[in-house]
Backbone bond lengths (Angstrom), bond angles and torsions (degrees), N, CA, C in turn:
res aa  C-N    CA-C-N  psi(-1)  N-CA   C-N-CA  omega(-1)  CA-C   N-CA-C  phi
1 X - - - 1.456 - - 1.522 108.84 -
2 X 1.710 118.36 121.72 1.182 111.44 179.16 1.589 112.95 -83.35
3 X 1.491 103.52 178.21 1.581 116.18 172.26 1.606 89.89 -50.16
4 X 1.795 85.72 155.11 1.322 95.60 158.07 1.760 120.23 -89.75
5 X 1.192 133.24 164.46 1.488 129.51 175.88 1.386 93.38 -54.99
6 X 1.763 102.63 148.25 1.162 115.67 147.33 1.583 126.76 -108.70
7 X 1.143 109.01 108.32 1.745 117.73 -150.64 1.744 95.73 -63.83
8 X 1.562 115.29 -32.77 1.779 101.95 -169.70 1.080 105.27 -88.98
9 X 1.319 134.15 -3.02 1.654 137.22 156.03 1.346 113.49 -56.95
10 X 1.374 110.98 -54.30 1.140 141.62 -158.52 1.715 108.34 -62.23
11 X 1.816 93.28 -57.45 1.599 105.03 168.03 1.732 113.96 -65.47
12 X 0.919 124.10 -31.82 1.154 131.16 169.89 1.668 123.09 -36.75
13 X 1.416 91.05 -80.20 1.615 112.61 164.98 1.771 85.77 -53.03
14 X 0.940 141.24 -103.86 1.255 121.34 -123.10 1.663 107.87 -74.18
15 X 0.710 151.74 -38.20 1.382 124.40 119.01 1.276 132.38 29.32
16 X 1.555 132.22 -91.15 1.104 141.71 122.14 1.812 119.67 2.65
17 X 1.008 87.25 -47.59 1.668 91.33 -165.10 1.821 115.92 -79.08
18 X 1.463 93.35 -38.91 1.747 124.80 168.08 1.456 86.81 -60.17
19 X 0.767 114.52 -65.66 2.203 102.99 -164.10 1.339 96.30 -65.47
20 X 1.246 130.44 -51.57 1.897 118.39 -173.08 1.573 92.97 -53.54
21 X 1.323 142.65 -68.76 1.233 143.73 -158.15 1.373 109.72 -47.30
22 X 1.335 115.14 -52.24 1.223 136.65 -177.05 1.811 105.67 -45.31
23 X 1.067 97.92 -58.05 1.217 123.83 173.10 1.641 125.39 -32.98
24 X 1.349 89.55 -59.28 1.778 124.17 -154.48 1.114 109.58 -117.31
25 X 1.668 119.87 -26.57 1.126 105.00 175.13 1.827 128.61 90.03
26 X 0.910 149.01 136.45 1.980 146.76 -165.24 1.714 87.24 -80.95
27 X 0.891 126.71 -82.99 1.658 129.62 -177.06 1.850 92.19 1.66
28 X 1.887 92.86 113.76 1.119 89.81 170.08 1.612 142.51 67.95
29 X 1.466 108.49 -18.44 1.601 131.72 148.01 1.599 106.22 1.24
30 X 1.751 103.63 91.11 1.583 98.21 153.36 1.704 116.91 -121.91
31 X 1.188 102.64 147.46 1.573 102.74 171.74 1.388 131.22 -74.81
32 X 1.110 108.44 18.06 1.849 112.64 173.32 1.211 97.61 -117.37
33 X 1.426 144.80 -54.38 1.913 123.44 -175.77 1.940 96.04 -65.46
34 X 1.108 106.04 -36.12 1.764 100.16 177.90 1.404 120.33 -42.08
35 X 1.548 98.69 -37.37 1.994 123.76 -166.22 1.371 89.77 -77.30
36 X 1.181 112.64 -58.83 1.531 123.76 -167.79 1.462 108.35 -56.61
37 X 0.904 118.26 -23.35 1.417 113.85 -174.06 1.471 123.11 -121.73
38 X 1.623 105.71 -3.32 1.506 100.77 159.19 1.899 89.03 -92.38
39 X 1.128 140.72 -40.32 1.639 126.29 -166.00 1.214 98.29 132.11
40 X 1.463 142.06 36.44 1.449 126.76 -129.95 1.350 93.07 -168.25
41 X 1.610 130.67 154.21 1.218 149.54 169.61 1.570 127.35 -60.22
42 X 0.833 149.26 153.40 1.721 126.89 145.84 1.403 111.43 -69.03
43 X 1.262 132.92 -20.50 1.430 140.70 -166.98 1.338 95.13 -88.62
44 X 1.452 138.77 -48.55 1.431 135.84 160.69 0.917 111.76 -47.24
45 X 1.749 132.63 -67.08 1.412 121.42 -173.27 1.466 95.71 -47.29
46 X 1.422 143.95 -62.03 1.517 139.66 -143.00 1.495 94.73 -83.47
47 X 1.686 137.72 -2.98 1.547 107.64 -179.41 1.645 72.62 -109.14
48 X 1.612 141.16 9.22 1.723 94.15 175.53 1.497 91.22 -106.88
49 X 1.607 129.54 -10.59 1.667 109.33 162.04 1.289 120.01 -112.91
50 X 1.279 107.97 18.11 1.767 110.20 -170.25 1.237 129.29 48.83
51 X 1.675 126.23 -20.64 1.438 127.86 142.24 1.267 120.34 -145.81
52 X 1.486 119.97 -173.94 1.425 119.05 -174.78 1.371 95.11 -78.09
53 X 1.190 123.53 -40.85 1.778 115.16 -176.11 1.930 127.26 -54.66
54 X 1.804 100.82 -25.07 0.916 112.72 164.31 1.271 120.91 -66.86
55 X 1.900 115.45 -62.10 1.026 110.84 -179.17 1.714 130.70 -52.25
56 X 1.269 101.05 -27.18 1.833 109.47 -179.30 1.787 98.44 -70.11
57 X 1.334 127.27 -41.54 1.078 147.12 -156.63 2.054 100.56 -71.60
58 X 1.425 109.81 -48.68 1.284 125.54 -179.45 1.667 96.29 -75.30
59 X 1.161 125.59 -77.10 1.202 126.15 148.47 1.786 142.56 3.12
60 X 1.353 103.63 -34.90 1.309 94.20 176.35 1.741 95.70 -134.61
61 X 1.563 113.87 1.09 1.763 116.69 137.45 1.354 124.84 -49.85
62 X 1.359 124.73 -63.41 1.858 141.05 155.45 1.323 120.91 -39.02
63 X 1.404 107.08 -37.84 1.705 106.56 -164.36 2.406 82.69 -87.94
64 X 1.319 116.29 -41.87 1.351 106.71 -167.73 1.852 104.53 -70.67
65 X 1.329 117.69 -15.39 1.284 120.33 178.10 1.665 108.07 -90.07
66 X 1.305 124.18 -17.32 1.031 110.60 -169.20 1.948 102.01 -82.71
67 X 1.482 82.35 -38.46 1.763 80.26 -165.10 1.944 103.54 -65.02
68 X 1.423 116.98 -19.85 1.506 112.31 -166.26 1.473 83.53 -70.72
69 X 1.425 123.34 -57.67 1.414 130.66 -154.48 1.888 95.03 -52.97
70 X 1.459 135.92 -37.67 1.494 142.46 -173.10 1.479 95.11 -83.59
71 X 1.525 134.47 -55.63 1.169 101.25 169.51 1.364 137.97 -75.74
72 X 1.387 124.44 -24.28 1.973 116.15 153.15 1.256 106.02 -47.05
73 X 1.239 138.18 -32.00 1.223 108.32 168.29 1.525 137.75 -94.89
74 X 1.038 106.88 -1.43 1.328 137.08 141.98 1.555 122.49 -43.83
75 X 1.216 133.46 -49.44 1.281 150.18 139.72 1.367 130.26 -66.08
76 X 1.105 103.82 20.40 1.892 108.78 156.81 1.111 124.12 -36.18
77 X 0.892 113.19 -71.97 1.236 112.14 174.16 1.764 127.68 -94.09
78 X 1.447 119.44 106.93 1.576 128.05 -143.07 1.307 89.30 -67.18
79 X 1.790 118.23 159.73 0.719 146.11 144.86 1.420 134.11 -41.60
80 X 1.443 137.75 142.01 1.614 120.54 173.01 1.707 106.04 -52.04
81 X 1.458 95.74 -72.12 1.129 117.84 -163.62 1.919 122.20 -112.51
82 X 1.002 124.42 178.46 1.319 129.01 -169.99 2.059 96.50 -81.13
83 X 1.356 112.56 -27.60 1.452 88.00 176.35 1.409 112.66 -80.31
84 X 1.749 118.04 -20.84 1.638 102.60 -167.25 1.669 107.49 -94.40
85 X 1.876 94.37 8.07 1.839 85.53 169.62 1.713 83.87 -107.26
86 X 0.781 154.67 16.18 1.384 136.56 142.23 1.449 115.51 -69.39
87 X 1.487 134.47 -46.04 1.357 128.21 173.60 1.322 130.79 -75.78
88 X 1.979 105.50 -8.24 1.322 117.30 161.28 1.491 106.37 -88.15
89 X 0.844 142.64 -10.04 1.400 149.40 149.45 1.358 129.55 -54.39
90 X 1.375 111.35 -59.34 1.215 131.84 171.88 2.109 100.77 -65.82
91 X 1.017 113.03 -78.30 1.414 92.56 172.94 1.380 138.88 -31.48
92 X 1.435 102.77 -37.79 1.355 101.45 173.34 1.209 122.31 -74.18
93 X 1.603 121.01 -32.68 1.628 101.81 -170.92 1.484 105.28 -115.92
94 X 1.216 127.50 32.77 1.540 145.86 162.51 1.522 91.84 -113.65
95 X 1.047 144.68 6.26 1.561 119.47 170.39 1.864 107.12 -77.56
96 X 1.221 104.06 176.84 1.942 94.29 -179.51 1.858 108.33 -77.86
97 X 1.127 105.27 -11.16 1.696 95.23 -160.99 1.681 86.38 -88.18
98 X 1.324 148.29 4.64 1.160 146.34 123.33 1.562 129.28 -37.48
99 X 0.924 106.23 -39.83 1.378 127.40 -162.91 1.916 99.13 -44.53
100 X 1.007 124.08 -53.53 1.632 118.21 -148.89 2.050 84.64 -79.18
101 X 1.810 110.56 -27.91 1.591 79.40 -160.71 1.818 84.14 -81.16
102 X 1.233 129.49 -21.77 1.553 103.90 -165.79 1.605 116.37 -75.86
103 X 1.449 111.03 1.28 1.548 125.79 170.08 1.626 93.45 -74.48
104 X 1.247 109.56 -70.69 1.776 92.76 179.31 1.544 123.99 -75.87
105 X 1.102 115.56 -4.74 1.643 103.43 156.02 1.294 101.31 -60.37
106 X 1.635 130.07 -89.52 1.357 121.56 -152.44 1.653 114.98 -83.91
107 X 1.144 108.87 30.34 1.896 130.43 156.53 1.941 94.34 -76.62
108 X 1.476 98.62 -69.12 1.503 112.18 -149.81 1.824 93.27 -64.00
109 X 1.407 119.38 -33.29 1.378 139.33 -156.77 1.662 87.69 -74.88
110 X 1.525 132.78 -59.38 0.707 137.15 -166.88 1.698 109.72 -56.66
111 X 1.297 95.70 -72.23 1.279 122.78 177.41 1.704 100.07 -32.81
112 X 0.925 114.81 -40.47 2.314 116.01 -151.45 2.053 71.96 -87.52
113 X 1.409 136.41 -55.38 1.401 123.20 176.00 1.272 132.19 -24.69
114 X 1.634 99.03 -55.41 1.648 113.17 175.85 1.503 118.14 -84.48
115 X 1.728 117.19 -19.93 1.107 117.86 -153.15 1.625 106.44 -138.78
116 X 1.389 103.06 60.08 1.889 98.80 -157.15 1.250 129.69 -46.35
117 X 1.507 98.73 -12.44 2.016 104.00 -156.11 1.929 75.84 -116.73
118 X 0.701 114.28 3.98 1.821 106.56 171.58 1.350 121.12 -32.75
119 X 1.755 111.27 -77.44 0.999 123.91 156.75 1.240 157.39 -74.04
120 X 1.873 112.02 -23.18 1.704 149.16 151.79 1.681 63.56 110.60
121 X 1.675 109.52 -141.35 1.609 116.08 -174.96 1.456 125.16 -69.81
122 X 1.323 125.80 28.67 1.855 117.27 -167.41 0.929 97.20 -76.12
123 X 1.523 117.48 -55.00 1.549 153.11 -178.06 1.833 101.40 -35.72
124 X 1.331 102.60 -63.36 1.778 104.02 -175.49 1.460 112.04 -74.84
125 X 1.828 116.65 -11.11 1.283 107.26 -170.45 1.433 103.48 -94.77
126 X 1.588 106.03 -11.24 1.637 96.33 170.62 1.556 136.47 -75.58
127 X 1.550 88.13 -23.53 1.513 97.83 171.39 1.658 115.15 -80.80
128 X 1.574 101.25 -31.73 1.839 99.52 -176.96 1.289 113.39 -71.92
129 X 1.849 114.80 -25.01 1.535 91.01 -162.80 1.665 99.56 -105.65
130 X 1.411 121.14 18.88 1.910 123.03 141.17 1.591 103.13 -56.43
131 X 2.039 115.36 -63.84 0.993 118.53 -156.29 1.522 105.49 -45.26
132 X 1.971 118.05 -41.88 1.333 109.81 -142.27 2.091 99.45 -100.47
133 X 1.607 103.01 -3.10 1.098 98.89 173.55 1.809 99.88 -96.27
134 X 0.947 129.11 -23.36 1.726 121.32 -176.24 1.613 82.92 -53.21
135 X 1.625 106.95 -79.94 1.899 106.47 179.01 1.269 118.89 6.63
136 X 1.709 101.42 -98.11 1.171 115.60 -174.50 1.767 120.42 -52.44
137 X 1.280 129.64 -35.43 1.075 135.58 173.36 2.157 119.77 -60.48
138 X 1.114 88.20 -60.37 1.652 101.56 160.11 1.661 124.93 -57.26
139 X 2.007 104.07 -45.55 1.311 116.25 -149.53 2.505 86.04 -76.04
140 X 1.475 102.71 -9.86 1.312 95.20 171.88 1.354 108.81 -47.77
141 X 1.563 130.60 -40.09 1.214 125.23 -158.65 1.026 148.05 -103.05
142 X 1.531 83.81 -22.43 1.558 101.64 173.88 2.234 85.93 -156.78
143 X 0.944 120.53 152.93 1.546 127.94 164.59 1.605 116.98 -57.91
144 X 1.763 121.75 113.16 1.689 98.57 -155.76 1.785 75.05 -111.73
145 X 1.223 100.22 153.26 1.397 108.11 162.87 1.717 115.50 -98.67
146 X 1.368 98.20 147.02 1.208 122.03 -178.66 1.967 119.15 -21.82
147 X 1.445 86.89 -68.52 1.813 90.10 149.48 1.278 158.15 -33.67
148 X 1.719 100.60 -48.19 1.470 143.32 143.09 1.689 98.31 -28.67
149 X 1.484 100.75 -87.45 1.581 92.46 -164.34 1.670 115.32 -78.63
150 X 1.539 112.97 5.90 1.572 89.13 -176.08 1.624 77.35 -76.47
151 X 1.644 138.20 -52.94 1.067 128.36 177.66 1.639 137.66 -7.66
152 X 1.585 108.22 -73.81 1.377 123.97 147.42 1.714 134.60 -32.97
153 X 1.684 99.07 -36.77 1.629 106.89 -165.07 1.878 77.68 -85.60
154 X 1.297 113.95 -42.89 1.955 110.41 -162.39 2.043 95.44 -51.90
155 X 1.050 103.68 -51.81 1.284 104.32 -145.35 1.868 100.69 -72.14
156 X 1.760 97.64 -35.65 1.670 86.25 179.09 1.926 97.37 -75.47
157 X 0.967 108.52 -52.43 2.083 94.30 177.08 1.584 112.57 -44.76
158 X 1.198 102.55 -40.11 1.955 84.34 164.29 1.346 134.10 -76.67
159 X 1.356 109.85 -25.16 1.283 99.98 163.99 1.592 114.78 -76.27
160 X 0.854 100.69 -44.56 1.755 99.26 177.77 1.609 114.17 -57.13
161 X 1.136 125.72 -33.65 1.224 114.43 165.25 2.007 121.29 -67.77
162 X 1.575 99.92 -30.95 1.377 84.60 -177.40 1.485 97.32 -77.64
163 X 1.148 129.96 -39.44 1.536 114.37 163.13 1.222 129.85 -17.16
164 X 0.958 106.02 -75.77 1.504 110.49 167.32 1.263 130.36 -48.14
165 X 0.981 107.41 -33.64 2.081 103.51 -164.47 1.979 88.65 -110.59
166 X 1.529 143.46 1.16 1.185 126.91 130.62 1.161 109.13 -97.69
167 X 0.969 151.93 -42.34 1.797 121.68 -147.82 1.357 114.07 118.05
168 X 0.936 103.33 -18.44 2.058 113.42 -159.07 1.734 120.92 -90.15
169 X 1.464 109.56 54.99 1.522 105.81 -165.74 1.603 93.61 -51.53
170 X 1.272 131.73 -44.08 1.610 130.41 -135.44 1.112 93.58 -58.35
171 X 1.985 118.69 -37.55 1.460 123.21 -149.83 1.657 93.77 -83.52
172 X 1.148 108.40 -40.98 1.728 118.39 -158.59 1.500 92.12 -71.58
173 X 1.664 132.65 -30.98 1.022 118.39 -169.57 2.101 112.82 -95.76
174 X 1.079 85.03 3.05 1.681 104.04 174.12 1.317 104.39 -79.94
175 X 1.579 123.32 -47.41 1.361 134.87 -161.26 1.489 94.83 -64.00
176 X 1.393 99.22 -55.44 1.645 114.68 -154.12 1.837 84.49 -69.88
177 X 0.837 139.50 -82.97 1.618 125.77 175.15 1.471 112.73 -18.12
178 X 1.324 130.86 -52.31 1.633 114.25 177.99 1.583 116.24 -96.99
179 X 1.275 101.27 21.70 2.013 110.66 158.16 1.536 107.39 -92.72
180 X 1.260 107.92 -45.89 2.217 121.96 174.50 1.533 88.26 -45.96
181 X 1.632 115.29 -71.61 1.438 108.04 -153.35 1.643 111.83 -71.68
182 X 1.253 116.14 3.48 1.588 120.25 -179.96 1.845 89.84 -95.12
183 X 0.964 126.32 -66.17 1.761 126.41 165.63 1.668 106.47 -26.02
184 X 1.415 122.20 -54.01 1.082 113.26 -156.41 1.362 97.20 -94.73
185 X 1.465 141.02 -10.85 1.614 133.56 174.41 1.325 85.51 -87.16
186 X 1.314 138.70 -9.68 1.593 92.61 179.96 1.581 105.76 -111.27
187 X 1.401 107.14 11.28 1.301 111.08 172.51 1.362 136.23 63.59
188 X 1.422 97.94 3.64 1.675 123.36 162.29 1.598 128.58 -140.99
189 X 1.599 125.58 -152.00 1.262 100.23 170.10 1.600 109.69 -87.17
190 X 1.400 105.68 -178.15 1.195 112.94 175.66 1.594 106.84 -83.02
191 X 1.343 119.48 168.68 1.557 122.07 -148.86 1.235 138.65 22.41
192 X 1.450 104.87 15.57 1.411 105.71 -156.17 1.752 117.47 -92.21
């Protein structure tokens, strides 16, 4: 009969592991500079997830909970309306200290396109659980339909991607200001 897990080890390392990724990025993902650089084995990393597919898998579960858990709190204090939690939204995850997880969002995003069985579901849960928090976050204000927010989730992931790959918040954050005021002249959601 083996040990039983030790879950605060366990959280620990992975933990650890979310910030190297974060860091470094899936491109290429091996488990010996990973080992090496938390202080750690490959045989440890593989008895606390039993494989690399797990660990990426646990891994980009933690890294998508950490950021919801930073933006609810981020939103403490609610918004009037659905446009000024869109620009508290938009500020928050276009600021730079975002920057390393939205490199591995649309790494992993990319990657699950070309490579479907890459991730099994991490890949689809990153895009669904934007879709199902825009919802619930917006759906406070008015009821958004499904459409509505893939709408909303497209337009902030596009701007955030061209963000990223130029440089140009001023422009991306101009855009994202005359998408609010297209929401707010029509006085509902978009496509809706």
């Amino acid at each position: 009969m083996g040990r039983p897990p030790d879950t605060d080890r366990h959280d620990a390392v992975l933990a650890r592991c979310c910030d190297y990724v974060l860091a470094h990025g899936l491109a290429g993902l091996s488990l010996r500079p990973m080992a090496l650089a938390l202080g750690t084995s490959t045989r440890m990393l593989l008895y606390d997830f039993s494989s690399k597919e797990q660990l990426v898998a646990e891994v980009l579960a933690e890294i998508r909970r950490r950021e919801a858990t930073m933006l609810a709190a981020n939103l403490s204090s609610a918004p009037r309306d659905a446009s000024e939690l869109l620009r508290v939204v938009w500020s928050w995850i276009s600021a730079p200290e975002r920057d390393d997880f939205l490199r591995l969002f649309f790494q992993v995003y990319v990657d699950a396109a070309t490579r479907p069985d890459a991730y099994g579901t991490a890949a689809k849960a990153m895009v669904n659980d934007w879709l199902e928090t825009v919802a619930a976050l917006i759906g406070g204000f008015d009821p958004v339909p499904p459409v509505s927010a893939t709408l909303l989730v497209a337009v902030v992931r596009g701007l955030l991607l061209d963000e990223l790959a130029t440089g140009d918040r001023a422009r991306a954050n101009l855009a994202m200001g005359q998408f609010v005021a297209l929401v707010e002249g029509q006085g509902r959601h978009p496509a809706s």
